[in-house]
N, C-alpha and C positions, 0 to 999 in steps of 0.2 A: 493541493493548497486551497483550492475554490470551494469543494465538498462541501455539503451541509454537516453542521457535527453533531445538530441535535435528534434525539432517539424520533426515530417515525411511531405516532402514536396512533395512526389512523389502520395501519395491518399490522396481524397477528401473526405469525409464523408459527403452523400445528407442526411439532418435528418428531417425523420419524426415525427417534434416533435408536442410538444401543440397548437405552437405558426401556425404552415401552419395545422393544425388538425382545428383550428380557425377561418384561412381564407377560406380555401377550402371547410373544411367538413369531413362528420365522413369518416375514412377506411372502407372500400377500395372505392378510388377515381375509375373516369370513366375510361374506356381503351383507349377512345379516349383523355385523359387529357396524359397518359400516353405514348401515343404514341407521343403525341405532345412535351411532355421532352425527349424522345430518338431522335426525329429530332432535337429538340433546341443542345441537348447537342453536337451530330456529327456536325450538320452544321453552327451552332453560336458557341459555344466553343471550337469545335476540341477536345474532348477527347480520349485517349488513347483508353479506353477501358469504358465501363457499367457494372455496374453488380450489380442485386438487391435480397437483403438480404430479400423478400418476396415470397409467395407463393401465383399466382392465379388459386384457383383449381376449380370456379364455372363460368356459362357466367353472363358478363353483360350482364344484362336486362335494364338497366336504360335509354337507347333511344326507348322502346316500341316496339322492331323489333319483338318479339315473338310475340305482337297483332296483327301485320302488316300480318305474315308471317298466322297465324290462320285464317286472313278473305282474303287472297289472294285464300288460299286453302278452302276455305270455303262460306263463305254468298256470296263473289265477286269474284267468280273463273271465272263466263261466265262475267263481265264486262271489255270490253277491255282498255274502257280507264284507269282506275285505274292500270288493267295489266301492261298498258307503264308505269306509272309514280311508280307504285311497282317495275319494273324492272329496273327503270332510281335511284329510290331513296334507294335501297336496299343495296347497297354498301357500303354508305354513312352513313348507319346507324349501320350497324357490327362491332361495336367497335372493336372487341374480335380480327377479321381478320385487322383490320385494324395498333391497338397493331402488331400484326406478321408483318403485312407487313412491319414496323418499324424496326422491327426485323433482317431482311434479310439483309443478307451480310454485317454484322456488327458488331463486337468485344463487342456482349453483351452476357455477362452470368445470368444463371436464378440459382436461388435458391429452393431446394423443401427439404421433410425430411423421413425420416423412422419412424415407428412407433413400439413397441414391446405389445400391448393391445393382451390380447387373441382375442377379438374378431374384429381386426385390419383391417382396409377396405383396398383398391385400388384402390386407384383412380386416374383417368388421366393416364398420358403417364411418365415411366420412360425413361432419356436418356440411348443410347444405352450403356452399359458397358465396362471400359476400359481394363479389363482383363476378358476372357473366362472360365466357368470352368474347375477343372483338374491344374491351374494355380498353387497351391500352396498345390497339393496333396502330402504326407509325409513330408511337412513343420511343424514344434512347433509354427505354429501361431492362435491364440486366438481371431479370430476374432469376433464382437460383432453380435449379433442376431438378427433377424428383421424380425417382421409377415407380418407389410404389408407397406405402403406407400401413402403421398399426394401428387401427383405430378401436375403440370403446365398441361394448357389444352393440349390436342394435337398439336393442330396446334403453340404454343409458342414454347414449345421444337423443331417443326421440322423447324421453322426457326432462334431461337437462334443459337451463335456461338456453347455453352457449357454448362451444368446444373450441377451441383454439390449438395451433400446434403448436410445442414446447423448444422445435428447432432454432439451437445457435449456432451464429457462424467466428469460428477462430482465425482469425489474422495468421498471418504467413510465419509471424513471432508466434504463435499455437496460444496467442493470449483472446479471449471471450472480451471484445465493446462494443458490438453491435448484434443487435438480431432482428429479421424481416420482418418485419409489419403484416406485409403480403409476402405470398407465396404462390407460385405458378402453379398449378397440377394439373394436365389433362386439358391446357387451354384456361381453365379457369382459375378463381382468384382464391384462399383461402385466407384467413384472418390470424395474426397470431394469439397465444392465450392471455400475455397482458392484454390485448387489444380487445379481446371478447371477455374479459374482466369489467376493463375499460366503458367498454359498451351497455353491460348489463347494469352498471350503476349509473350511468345515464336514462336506462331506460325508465331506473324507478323514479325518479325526475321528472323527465318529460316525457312521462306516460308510454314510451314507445324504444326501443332501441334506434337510436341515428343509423341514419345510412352511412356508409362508406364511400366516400367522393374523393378523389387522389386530385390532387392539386401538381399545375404543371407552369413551367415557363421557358416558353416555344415549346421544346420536344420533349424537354429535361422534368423529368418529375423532382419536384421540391417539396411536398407535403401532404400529410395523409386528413382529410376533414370530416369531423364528425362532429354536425350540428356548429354550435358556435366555436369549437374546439381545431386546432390548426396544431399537427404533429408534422417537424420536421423530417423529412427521412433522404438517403442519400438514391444513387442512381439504381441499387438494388433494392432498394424499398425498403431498406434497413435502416433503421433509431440508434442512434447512440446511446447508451445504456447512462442514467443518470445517476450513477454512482454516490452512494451518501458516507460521507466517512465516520469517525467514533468508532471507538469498540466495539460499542453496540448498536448498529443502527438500527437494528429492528427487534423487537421481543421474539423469544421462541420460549414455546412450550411445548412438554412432552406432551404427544397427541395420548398418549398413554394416562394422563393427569385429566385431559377431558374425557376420556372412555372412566374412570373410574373417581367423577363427579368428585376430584381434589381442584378443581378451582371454581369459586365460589358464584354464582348466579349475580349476573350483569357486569360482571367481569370484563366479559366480550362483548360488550351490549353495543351494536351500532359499529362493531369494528369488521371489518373485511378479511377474512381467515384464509389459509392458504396454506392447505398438506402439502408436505413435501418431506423429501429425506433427506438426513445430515448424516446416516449410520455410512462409512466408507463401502461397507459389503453390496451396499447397493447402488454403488457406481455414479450418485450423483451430483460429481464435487467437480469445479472448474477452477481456470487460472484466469483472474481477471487483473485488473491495472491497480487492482485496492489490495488481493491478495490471491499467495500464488494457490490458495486451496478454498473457494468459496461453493457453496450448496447454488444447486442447479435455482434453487426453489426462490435462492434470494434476489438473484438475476431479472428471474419476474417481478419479484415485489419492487425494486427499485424501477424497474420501468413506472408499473402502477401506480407509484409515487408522484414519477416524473410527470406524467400524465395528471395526476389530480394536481398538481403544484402549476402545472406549465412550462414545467422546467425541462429543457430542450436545447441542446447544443445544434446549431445547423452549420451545413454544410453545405453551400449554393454553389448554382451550377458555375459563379463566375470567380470561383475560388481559385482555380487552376490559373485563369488570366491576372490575378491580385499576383499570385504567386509568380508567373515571369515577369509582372512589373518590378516586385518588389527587388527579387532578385537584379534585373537587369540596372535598378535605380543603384543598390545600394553597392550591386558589384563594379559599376564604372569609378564611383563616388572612389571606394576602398584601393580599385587599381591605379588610378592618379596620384592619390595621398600616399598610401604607403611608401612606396618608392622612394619619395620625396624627404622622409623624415627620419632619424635614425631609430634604430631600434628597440630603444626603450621607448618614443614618443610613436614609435612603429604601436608597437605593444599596447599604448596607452588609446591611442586609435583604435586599436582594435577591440579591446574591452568595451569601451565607451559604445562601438558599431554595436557589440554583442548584444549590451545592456538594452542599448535604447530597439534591435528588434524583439530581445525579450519583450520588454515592456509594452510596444506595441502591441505584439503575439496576444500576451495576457490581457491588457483593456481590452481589444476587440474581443475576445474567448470571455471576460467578465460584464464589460459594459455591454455589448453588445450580439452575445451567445452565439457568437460566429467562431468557427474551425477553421482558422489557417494553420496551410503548412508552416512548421517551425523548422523542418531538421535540414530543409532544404537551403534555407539560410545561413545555420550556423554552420554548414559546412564546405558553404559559397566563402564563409569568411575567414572560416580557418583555412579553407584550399588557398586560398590568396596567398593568407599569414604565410603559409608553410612555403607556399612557392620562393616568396621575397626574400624571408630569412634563408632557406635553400641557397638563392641566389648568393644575398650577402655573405651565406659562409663556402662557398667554393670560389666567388671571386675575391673577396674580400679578407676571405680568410685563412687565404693562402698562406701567407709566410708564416704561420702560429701551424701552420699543420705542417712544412717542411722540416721547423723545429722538432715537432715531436716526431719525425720522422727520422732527423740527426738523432736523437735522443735515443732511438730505438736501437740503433746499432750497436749503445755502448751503456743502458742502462738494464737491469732487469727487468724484463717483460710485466711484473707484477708494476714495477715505479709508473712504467710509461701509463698504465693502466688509470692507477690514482692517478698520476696526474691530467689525464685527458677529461677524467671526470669532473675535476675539481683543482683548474688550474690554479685557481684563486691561490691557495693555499700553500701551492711548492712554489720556492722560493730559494734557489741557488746561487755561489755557495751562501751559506750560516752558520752561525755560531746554534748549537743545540746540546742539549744534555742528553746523552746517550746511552744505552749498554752496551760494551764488546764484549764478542765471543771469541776468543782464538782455540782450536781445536788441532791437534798433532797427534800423530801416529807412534807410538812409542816404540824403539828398535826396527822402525821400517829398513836402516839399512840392512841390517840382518834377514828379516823378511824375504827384502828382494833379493840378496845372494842365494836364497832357499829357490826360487820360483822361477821358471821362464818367465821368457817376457811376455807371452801371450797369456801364461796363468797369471802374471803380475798385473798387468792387466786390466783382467777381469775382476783380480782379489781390490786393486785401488779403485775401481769404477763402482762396484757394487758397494762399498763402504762409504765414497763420496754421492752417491745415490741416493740411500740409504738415511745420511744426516743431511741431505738439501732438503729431503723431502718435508723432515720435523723440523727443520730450521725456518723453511717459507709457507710449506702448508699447515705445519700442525700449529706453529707458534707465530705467525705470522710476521716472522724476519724479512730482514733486508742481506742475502747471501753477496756478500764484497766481493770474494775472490778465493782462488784457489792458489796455495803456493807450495805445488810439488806436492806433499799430502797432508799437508796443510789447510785447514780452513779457518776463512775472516768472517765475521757475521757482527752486523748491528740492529740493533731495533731504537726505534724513534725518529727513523729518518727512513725515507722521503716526509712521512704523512707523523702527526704527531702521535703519541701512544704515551700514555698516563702510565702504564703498567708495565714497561719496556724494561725495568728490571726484574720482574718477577717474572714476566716471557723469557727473556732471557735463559733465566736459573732453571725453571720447568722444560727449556726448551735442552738444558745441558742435562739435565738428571732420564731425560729422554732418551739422549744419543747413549748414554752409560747403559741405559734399560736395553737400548736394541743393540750394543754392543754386543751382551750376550748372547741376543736370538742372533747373530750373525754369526757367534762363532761356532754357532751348533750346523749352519751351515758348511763354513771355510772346514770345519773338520771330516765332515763327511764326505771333503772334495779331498781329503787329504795335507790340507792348508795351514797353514803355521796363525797359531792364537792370533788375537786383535786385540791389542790395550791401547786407550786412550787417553790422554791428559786435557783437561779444559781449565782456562784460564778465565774470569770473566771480571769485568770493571768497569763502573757508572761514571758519569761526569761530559763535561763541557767540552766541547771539541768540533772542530769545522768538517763541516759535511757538504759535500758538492760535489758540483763537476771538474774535475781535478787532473792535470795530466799535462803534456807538451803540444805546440801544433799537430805533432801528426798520432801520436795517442792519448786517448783523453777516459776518464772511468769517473763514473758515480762511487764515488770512496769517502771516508770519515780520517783527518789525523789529528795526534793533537797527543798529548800527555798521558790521559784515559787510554788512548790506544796503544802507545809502551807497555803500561802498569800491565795490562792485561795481558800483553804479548810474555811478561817479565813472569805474570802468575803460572802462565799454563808450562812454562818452563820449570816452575818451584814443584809443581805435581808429581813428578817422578821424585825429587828429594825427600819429600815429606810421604810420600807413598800412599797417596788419598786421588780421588779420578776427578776431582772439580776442586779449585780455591776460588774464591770470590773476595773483591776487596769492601773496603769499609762502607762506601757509597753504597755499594751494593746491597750490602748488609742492611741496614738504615732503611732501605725503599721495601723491603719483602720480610712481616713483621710475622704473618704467617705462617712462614718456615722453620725449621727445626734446623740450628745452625752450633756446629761443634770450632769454638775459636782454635786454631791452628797454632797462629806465633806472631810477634811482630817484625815485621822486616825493613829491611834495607834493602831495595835492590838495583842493581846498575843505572847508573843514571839520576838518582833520586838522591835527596839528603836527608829528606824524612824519614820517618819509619811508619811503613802500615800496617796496621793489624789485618788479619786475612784470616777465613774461613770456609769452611768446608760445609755446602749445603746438604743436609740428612732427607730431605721431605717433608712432606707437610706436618706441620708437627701434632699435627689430632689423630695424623697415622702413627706416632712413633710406641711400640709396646713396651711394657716394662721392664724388661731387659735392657733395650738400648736407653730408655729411659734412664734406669742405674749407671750404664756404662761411659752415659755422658755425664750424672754427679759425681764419679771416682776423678773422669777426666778434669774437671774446671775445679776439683780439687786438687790433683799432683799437677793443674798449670799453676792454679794459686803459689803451691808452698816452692815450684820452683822459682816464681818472681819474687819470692820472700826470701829467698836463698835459704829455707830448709830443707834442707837437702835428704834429711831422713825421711821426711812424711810424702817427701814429692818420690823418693825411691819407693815405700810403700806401696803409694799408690801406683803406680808406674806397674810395680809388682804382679799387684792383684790384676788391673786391666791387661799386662801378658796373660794373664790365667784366663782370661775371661775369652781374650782375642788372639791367639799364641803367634798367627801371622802378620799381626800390623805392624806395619814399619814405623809409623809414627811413633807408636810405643818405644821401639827400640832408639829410635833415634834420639828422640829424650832423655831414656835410660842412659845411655851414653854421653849425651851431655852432662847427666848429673853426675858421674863418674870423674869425664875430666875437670870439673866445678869441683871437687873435692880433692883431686891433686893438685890445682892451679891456685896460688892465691890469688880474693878478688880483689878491686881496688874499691877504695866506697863510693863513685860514682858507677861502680857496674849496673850496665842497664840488661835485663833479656830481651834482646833483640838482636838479630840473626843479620849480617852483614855477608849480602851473595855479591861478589864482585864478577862476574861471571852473567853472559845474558842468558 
């Protein structure tokens, strides 16, 4: 939030990326390539200063001087002439000296690192140390460890300006915000590389590079001083990295575009450069608090930043005593009040607490570039929060949990569920619009004279198994009850559902589907077929908790729930495995629906129209496409009372369908329609006195 967002215009970022890895070639380039970009950059660009975020710790070999130099001393020591032109051409070919030479008298700083490996080499030349041992004897500072080190050849360091080491240290989170100023080695003190950046553009200032003075109060080191310059640093010696936000906070360019003089002369004039690599193959990418994949190289530059701006978060030794005050202030305040108020003014407390340590947190971190603990806080005040309410709901909220404990005995496990989540919302008994399912076994008594009772069983467990499971998991029903081999099923209740008709009908055209993968089962066991009839119907009807003193169910009754008990009984008449009534109908516009008939039936005065859901109708092909225009033709001409056109049709769909009973049953109607005379109020509508 606090970040600077405008681009750093003062460093250059040279990057080693894919793109000059590409044109040049794999790392590490020659020493003579490299020397030729520290002359480009002083004498075509004018840079401030160099400074490169690598480490070379081996010689080039790659001009063949080590062949040269084995047959000088060797096969051609006595030949003279070779001697001259060995002696005339050997300079020429020392990349390594040649790099130094570049080197000399020049505002470049080198990069190299520490190691903590047990078995940690040494290599090359450390610069000399900027503090002596004894420096920081009976000081409380924590400085980090270090076995051994890779440093630059000799001769780089003894003509660079300044060498710094590139070591960061990652948080216990493996996240990169701080890196050591200083460093221990060997007793003595070494500098890091922003800091020997740092220094070297001081020195061209005041004439000299500053000393290194560590600043203390009592025992506690608090700050690193150079000249009139005061760097925060914590009890390991280590700076907060002053991280700059934007896209872009800093320029980069392919170091590749400076070797091949595509950027233009004074471009860099006066800016502070700083090789480094962004290509992944060279391993120098980190995870810092701006982003989870940033270059090792930019790390540095925002120190450098920080340091030319003065920009510095601290972190004083009396941060930890801020920290149990705050706590102990704000945790008494919080344990009094809450208690006392109820729980949304609980709540309201609590926010407000949050807010106003936020706030605090951030003015001191903005006004006044102090690091307080935060999470020590906000965890003091949710521990509370959680405690209280805790409390409130095991003593308090007792009897609302006994409930849904009574509730558990006699409701389905899925109800008790929503409603624990979202008691708001259920609300028993009510009046709701519904879908019912009723679902029956056709000729089960027959069935079960075929089958022991241990096969019988098995054969009714696996088929009520079977449709609970697409009834509550696949369609997300409410399963009522089982009656004998029977099942009740609604949707829209407990929790509301927009779609509870068309769940429904997809959830019945289901049980139809897995009928037949069941009976490929039952038969292999030797088992007598599985037919189905489903009955289903929408509408209004009371849904609750419903029953006597001593039994009580989560059930729906009401009108809707006849109708639908009435249809799945008409199923075996009409010879179709689902009717659905009109309600129904009306709600699932999607489906592919073949009208049945209208009826009358037990109980009712009305007559419903009733249908047979086909599937989605964007799956229906052109066959059953045609076989449903013949049908809603021979229904038409039988409620016209044409009796020929409705037999024609009737005809052709036996031809089509030779086993539907539907068909037949028609056919036969139009038969006795033609021996009966009608009356002129004859309606077609089917009158079942019979449930």
């Amino acid at each position: 939030m606090t970040m600077p967002r405008e681009p750093e215009r003062r460093i250059v970022i040279l990057d080693i990326d894919e793109k000059s890895l590409g044109e040049v070639g794999r790392w590490p380039w020659s020493r003579e390539l490299m020397a030729e970009l520290v002359d480009k950059l002083f004498a075509r660009h004018g840079v401030a200063l160099a400074a490169f975020d690598v480490v070379w710790a081996e010689r080039d070999t790659s001009s063949g001087l080590e062949s040269l130099d084995r047959l000088a001393k060797g096969e051609l020591a006595d030949q003279a002439q070779f001697q001259a032109a060995y002696a005339r051409l050997r300079p020429g070919l020392d990349f390594d000296a040649r790099f130094a030479a570049s080197l000399r008298d020049r505002p470049v700083v080198l990069g190299y690192y520490f190691n903590s490996e047990e078995r940690a080499v040494r290599a090359n030349a450390l610069p000399r140390p900027v503090l002596p041992k004894g420096s920081f004897a009976g000081r409380d500072v924590e400085f980090y460890e270090w076995k051994g080190y890779t440093g630059n050849l000799p001769a780089l360091v003894a003509n660079a300006a300044a060498s710094g080491h590139i070591n960061t240290v990652t948080d216990s989170d493996g996240v990169l915000r701080r890196v050591p100023l200083l460093t221990e080695f060997d007793g003595e003190y070494h500098e890091a590389f922003s800091l020997a950046i740092f220094r070297t553009l001081l020195a061209k200032s005041l004439g000299a590079a500053p000393a290194v003075e560590p600043g203390f109060k009592d025992r506690a080191l608090e700050w690193i001083r150079l000249g009139p310059f005061e760097i925060p640093v914590d009890h390991n010696a280590a700076a907060l990295v002053p991280y700059r936000g934007g896209a872009k906070p800093f320029r980069y360019l392919p170091l590749a575009d400076v070797l091949k003089d595509r950027v233009a002369p004074g471009e860099l004039k006066d800016k502070i450069v700083i090789v480094g690599a962004t290509a992944p193959t060279l391993e120098d990418l980190r995870s810092t608090p701006v982003s989870g994949v940033l270059p090792g190289v930019e790390v540095h530059a925002n120190l450098v930043a920080g340091m030319l701006d003065h920009e510095f978060r601290r972190r004083p030794w009396y941060t930890q005593g801020a920290e149990v005050l705050l706590l102990l202030a704000g945790g008494v305040v919080l344990a009094v009040l809450i208690p006392l108020l109820s729980a949304l003014w609980a709540s309201v407390a609590v926010l407000a607490g949050t807010a106003l340590i936020v706030i605090f947190n951030v003015a001191v971190w903005q006004g006044g570039g102090l690091v307080l603990p935060l999470a020590s806080s906000l965890l003091m005040v949710a521990a509370l929060y959680t405690v209280n309410m805790a409390y409130g709901y095991f003593v308090e909220s007792r009897s609302r949990r006994l409930i849904a404990q009574r509730f558990r005995e006699y409701v389905p496990p899925e109800v008790v569920a929503k409603m624990e989540r979202d008691p708001a919302r259920y609300d028993m008994p009510r009046s709701a619009e519904l879908t019912i399912l009723f679902a029956d076994v056709r000729g089960f008594t027959g069935i079960s004279e075929t089958l022991e009772p241990e096969a019988l069983r098995e054969y009714i467990n696996d088929y009520l198994t079977e449709m609970s499971v697409i009834i509550r998991s696949r369609h997300q029903g409410t399963l009522d009850k089982y009656i004998g081999d029977a099942i009740m099923a609604f949707w829209g209740a407990p929790m509301a559902d927009a779609r509870h008709a068309r769940n429904a009908v997809l959830a019945a055209l289901d049980m139809r589907k897995t009928c037949s993968a069941l009976n490929e089962r039952f038969q292999a066991r030797g088992w007598p077929a599985l037919a189905i009839g489903i009955g289903i119907n929408s509408g209004t009807v009371r849904v609750g908790d419903m029953g006597s003193q001593l039994r009580r169910a989560y059930t729906a009754m009401g009108d809707a729930v006849n109708v639908a008990s009435r249809l799945e009984s008409l199923t075996k008449h009409y010879g179709v495995g689902v009717l659905a009534g009109e309600a129904t109908r009306r709600q699932v516009e999607d489906m592919a629906w073949r009208e049945i008939d209208r009826v009358k039936v037990k109980g009712k005065d009305e007559a419903i129209s009733v249908y047979e859901p086909l599937g989605p109708a964007a799956a229906l092909d052109g066959a059953a496409q045609e076989e449903l225009r013949l049908w809603a033709q021979a229904l038409r001409a039988y409620r016209a009372r044409n009796w020929d056109l409705a037999e024609v049709n009737l005809v052709n769909l036996q031809r089509l369908a030779p086993g539907c009973i539907l068909y037949r049953v028609y056919a036969e109607q139009v038969t006795r329609a033609r021996a009966t005379p009608m009356t002129a109020d004859w309606q077609a509508v089917t009158v079942f006195d019979e449930k």
